[in-house]
N, C-alpha and C positions, 0 to 999 in steps of 0.2 A: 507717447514715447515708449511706456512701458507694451502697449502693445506689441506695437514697432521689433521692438527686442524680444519679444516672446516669439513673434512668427519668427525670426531670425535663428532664434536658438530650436522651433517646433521643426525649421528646415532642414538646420546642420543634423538632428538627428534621427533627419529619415532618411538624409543621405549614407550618414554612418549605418543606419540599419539595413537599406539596400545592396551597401560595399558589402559588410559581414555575412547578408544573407547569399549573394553572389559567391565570396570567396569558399562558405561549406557549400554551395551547390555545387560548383567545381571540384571542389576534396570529393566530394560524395559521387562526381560523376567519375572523376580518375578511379576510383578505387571498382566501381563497379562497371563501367564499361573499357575496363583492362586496360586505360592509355594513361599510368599513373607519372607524374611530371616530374621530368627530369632523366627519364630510365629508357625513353626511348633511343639515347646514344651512349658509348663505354663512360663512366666518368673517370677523370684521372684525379687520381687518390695520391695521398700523400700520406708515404710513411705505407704500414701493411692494411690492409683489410680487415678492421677489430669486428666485424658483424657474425654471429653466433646463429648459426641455423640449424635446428632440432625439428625431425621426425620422431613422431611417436607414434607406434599403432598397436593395437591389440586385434588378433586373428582368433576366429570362433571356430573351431568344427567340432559340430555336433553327429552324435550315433543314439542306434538303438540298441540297448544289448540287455535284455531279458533277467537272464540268471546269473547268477554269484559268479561263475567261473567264466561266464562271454563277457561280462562286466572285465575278470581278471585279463582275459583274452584281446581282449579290446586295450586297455593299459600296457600290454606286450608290445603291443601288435607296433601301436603309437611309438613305444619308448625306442623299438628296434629302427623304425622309418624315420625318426627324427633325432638319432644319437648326435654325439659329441663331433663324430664324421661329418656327417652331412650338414650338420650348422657350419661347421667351421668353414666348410665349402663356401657355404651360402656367404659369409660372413669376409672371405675371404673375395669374391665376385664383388659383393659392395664395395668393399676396396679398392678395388681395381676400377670400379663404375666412376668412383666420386674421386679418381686422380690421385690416389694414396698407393702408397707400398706398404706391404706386411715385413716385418722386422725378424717378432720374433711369434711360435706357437708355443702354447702350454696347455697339455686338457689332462681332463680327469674324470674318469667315469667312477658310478657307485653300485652297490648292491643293497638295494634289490632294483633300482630307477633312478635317474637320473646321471648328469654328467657337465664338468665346469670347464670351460677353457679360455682364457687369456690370449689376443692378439696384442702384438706392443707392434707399432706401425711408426717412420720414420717418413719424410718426404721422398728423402734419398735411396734410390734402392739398392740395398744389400742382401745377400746372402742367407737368405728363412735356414734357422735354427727351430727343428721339435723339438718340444720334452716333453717324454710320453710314459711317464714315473707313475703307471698306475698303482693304487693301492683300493684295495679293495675295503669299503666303508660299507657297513651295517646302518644303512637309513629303514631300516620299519618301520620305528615309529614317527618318520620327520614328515613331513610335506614331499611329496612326488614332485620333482624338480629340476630340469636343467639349464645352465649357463654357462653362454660366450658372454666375452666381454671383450673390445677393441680397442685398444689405447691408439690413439693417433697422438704426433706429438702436437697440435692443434687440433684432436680431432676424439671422439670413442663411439665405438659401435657394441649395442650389447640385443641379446635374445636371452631371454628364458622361455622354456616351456613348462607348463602346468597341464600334466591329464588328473582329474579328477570322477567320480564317482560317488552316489550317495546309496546306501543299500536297498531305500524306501524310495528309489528312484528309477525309474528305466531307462534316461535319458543318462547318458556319458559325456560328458564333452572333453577338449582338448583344447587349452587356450595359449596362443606364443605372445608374447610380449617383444616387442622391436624398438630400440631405439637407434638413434641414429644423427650425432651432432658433426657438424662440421664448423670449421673459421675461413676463414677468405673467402674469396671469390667461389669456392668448388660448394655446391647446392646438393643436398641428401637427395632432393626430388627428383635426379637424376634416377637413381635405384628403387623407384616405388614400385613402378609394374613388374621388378623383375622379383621385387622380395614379395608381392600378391599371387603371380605366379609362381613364387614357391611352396606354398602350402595351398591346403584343401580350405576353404574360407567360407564359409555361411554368412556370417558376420563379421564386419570390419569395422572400428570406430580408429580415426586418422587424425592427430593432431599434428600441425605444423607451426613453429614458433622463430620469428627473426629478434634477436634480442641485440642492445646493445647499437651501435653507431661506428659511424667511418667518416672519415674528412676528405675533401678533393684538395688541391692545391692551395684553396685559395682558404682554403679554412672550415669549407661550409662544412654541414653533419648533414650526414647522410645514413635514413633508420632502415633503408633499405636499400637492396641494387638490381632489384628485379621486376615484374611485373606479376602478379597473383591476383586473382579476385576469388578463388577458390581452387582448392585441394582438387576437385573435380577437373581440373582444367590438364592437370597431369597425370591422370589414370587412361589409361587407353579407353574408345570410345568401344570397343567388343564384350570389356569389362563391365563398363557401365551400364549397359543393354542386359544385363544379367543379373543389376540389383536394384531395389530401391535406395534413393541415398538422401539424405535431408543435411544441409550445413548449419554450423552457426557459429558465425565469424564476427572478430573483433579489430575491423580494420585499425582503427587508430591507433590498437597497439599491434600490430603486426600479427596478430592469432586468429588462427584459421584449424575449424573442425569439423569434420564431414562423417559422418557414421554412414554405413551400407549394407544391406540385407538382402543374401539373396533372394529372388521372387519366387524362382518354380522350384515345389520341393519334390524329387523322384525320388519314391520309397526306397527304392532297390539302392539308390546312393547312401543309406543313413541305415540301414541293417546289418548290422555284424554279426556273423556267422549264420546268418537265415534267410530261405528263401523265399522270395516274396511270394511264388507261386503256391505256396504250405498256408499261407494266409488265408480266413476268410474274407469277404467282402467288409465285413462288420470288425476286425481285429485291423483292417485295414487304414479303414478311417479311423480307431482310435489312435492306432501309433502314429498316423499321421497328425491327427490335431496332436498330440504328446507335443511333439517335434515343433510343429508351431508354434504352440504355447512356450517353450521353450527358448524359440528363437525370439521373439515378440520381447520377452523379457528382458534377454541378454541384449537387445538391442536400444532399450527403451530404460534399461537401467533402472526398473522397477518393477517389485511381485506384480505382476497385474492378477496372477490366477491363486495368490496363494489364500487356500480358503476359509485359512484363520483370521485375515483379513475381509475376507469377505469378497465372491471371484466376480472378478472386472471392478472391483470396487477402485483402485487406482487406476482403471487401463489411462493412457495417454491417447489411443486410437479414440478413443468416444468424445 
């Protein structure tokens, strides 16, 4: 008898283990072979759209610039092709991408760099109100800096830019930071290739994040309303032909992270104020590995060459 009940109960739980093991094979196949269940038709929601969608990216461009004053040159160069204007633009086209109206503008530029401005964004569209109250601010000694900022009234979009430089360094870089949340229905990912093809980009690291839930009619929750198995999926394929890109995603809870590098690096792209032709052979390849080593870094989010540490002592390539 007691065996009897032993096979009985050694049954029931290889059946339960089979169910369990069947139902993650299926989670695990929806998520990676894009046909995630329930999202292949509209669902009808009850009540608004509570689901939180955030883009997050940070944009790399890297230079060479030798001396104190091509260094200065270079941080000019940057701050005048990426002011207060032409974010706002940018910032402005998102808007318009992901179904929103701008309300109201407010910017402000500084001296010696940088510049801040305020969208306040409405569903409804009225009337865009500037305020363009510059005052001039004495930043020397702050951090080189600019910022938009979006207010949607379900929604905010913001950019800062950072040019940076180190004196014992030859390498410049220029880094934007993007965010970009939306509520209902309307998807940031809508605006990704147009905000990649706004800047000069070596390096991209791309967070995507669905937070939060939504109910249909009947009650259910619903942690998503789209289909995603990677960031990668909504970058244009011309783009992607262009860089190396590595993910690493957290489907269960909706988070999704893709970094990118671009591949071929053309001297003559990453030299401020100097002609490649002035180069020797040998001055050639150093700036060039410079530039790698650099990128390598910024992409891998650790010293790999710094040789207080001791160089390739961290590399993640090896």
């Amino acid at each position: 008898m007691t065996t009897f009940l032993n096979d009985i109960v050694i049954s029931v739980v290889f059946v339960i283990m089979i169910i369990t093991y069947s139902y993650f094979y299926t989670a695990i196949f929806n998520y990676e072979g894009k046909v995630m269940l329930g999202l292949n038709e509209k669902i009808r929601l009850y009540g608004f759209n509570n689901l939180t969608k955030t883009l997050s990216f940070n944009i790399y461009d890297v230079c060479y610039a030798k001396s104190k004053r091509e260094k200065e040159d270079y941080i000019e160069y940057i701050d005048e092709q990426y002011n207060s204007d032409r974010l706002t633009k940018i910032l402005c086209d998102v808007t318009e991408m992901i179904g929103a109206n701008v309300l109201n503008i407010s910017k402000q530029d500084y001296d010696p760099q940088g510049a801040s401005v305020t969208i306040l964004v409405s569903e409804e569209k009225m009337p865009i109100r500037s305020s363009e109250n510059s005052t001039d601010v004495n930043l020397s000694n702050a951090v080189l800096k600019e910022s938009v900022v979006g207010h949607l009234d379900k929604s905010h979009l913001t950019v800062h830019t950072y040019p940076e430089f180190h004196p014992e360094n030859d390498i410049t870089t220029f880094r934007v930071d993007i965010d970009v949340s939306t509520c209902g229905k309307i998807t940031p990912l809508k605006a990704l290739n147009y905000l990649i093809g706004s800047f000069d980009s070596d390096i991209m690291t791309i967070d995507y994040r669905v937070r939060g839930f939504t109910r249909d009619i009947n009650g259910k929750k619903y942690y998503i309303d789209h289909s995603i198995n990677s960031i990668q999926n909504y970058v244009a394929k011309k783009t992607l032909d262009k860089y190396d890109a590595i993910d690493v995603n957290v489907y269960q809870s909706n988070i999704f992270h893709t970094k990118m590098m671009l591949k071929d690096i053309k001297l003559h792209d990453y030299l401020f104020n100097i002609d490649e032709h002035d180069l020797t052979p040998s001055e050639k390849r150093s700036i060039r590995d410079e530039i790698s080593k650099e990128m390598i870094e910024i992409f891998y989010g650790v010293n790999v060459y710094n040789e207080d540490e001791g160089e390739g002592e961290n590399d993640p390539t090896k």
